[in-house]
C-alpha positions as CSV (number, residue, x, y, z in Angstrom):
1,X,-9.8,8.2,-0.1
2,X,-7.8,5.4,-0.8
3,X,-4.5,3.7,0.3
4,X,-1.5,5.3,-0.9
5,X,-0.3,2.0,-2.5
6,X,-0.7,0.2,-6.0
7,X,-2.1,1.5,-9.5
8,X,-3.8,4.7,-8.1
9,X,-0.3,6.4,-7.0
10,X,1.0,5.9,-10.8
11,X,-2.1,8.9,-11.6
12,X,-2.9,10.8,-8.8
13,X,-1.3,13.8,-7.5
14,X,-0.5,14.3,-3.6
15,X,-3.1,17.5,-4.3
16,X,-6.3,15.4,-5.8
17,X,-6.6,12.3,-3.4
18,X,-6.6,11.6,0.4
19,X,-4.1,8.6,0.4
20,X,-4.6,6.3,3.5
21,X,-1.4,4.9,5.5
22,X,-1.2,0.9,4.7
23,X,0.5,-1.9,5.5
24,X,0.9,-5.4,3.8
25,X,-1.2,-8.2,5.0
26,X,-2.3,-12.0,3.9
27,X,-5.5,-11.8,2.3
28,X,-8.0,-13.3,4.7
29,X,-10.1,-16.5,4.2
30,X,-13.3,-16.0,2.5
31,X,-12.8,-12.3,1.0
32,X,-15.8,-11.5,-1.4
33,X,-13.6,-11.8,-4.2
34,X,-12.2,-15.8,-5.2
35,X,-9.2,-14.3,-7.4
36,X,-7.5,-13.7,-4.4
37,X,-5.1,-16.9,-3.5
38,X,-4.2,-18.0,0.7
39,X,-0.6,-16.7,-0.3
40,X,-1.4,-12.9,-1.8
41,X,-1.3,-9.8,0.1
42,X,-2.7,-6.6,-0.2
43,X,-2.6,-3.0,1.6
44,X,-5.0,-2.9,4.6
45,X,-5.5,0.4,5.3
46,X,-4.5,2.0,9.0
47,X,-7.4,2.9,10.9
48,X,-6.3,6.0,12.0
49,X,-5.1,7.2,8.9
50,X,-8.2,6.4,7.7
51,X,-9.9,8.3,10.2
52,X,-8.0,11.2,10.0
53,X,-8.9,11.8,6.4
54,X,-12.4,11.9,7.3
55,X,-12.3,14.5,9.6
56,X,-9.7,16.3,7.3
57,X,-12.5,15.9,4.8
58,X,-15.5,17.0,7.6
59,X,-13.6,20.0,8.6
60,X,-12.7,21.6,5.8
61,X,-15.2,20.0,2.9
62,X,-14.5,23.3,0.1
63,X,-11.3,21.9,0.4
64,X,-12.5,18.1,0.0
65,X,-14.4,19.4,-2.9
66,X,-11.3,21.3,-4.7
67,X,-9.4,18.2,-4.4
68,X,-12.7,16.1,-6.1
69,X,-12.4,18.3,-8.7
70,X,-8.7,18.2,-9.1
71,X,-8.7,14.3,-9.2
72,X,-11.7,14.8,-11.6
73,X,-9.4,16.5,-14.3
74,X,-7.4,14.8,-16.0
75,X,-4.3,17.4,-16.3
76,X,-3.6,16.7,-12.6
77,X,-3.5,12.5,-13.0
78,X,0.6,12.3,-11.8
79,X,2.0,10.3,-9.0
80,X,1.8,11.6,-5.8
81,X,0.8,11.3,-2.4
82,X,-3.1,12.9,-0.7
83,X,-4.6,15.7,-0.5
84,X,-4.2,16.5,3.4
């Protein structure tokens, strides 16, 4: 799982990841990582996308695992969108 924005949508199909909704927000004060500067932004993932692709992944885990191994090989590394 992962949100459906930035480098990782340039290599994975919609069929080998579980892309999270997202929207752009300001990076907030005292994130674990100093490269980030007051006036950046990044995706913060939606909840309850977020949620939803758990349970996709819970209710059906062969399927959870198929897409693992999809995302695992590198024939199937093209843009796309999740595996729900």
């Amino acid at each position: 799982m992962i949100t459906g924005w930035g480098g990782p949508t340039a290599f994975l199909r919609s069929d080998a990841a579980y892309f999270v909704d997202w929207s752009m927000a300001p990076v907030r004060p005292g994130e674990a990582n100093a490269s980030y500067t007051p006036d950046q932004r990044w995706a913060e993932p939606d909840m309850s996308s977020a949620v939803a692709a758990l349970r996709a992944v819970a209710a059906d885990p062969a399927e959870a695992a198929r897409c693992a191994g999809r995302a695992a090989h590198p024939a199937f590394h093209r843009a796309g969108g999740g595996c729900r």
